[in-house]
C-alpha positions in Angstrom: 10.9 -40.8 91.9 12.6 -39.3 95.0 14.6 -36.5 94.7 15.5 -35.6 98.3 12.7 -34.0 100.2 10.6 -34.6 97.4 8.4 -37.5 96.2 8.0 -36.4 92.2 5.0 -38.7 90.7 3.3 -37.6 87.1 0.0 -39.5 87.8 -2.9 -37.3 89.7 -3.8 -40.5 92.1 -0.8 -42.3 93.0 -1.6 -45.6 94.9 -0.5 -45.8 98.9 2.4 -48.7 97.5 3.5 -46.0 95.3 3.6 -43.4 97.5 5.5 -45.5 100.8 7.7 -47.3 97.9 9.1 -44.0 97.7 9.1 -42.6 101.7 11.1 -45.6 102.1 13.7 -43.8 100.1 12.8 -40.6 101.6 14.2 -42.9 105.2 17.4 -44.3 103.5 18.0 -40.8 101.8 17.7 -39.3 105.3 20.0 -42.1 107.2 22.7 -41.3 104.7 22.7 -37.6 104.9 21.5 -37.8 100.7 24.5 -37.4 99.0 25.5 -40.7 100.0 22.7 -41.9 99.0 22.9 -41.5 95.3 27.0 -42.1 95.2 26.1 -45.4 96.6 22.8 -46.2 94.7 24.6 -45.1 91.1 27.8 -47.2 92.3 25.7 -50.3 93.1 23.6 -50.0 89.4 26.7 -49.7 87.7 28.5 -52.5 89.8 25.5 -54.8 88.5 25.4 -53.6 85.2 29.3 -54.3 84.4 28.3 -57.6 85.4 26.6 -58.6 82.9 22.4 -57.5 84.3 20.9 -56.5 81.9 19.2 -52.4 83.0 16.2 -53.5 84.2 17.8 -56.3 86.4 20.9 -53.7 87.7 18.1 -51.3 89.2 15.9 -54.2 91.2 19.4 -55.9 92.1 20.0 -52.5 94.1 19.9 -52.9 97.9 17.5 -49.4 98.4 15.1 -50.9 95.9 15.2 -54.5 97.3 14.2 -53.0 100.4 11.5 -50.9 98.9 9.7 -53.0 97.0 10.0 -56.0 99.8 7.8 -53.2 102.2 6.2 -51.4 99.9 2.9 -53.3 100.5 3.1 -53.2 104.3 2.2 -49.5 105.1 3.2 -49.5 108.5 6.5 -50.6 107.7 8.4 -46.9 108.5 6.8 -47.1 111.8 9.1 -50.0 113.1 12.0 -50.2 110.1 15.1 -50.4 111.8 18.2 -47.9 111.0 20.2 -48.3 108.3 17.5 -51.2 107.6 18.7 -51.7 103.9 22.0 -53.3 104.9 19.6 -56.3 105.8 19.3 -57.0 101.7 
């Protein structure tokens, strides 16, 4: 979980997805000055859930997490992500 600066994780070895799944939103945090951020992310979960996804579904229809879990895998990702690069899903 991201909590702006912060990467929270409760297990002692988190793997290097985990841990760039999460700088991803570290980058989109950042581009929209935080606040933003989380208006934004909880406007688009509840946007999908009032029509009709179930929880689970709402949270992976979110544009932040699309992005993250597209590039999580690719570690060098960050390095050449364009601005604002979640507008792209």
């Amino acid at each position: 979980m991201t909590l702006w600066p912060f990467i929270i994780v409760t297990m002692p070895q988190p793997s290097a997805w985990l841990m760039n799944h999460e700088r991803i939103h570290i980058r989109q945090q950042a581009e929209l000055l935080v606040f933003p951020f989380y208006l934004w992310y909880v406007t688009e979960y509840y946007w999908y859930r009032l029509s009709g996804y179930s929880a689970n579904a709402a949270y992976h229809a979110i544009r932040f997490e699309r992005e993250a879990y597209q590039h999580e895998r690719l570690l060098t990702y960050l390095s050449k992500r364009p601005f604002w690069g979640f507008l792209r899903f």
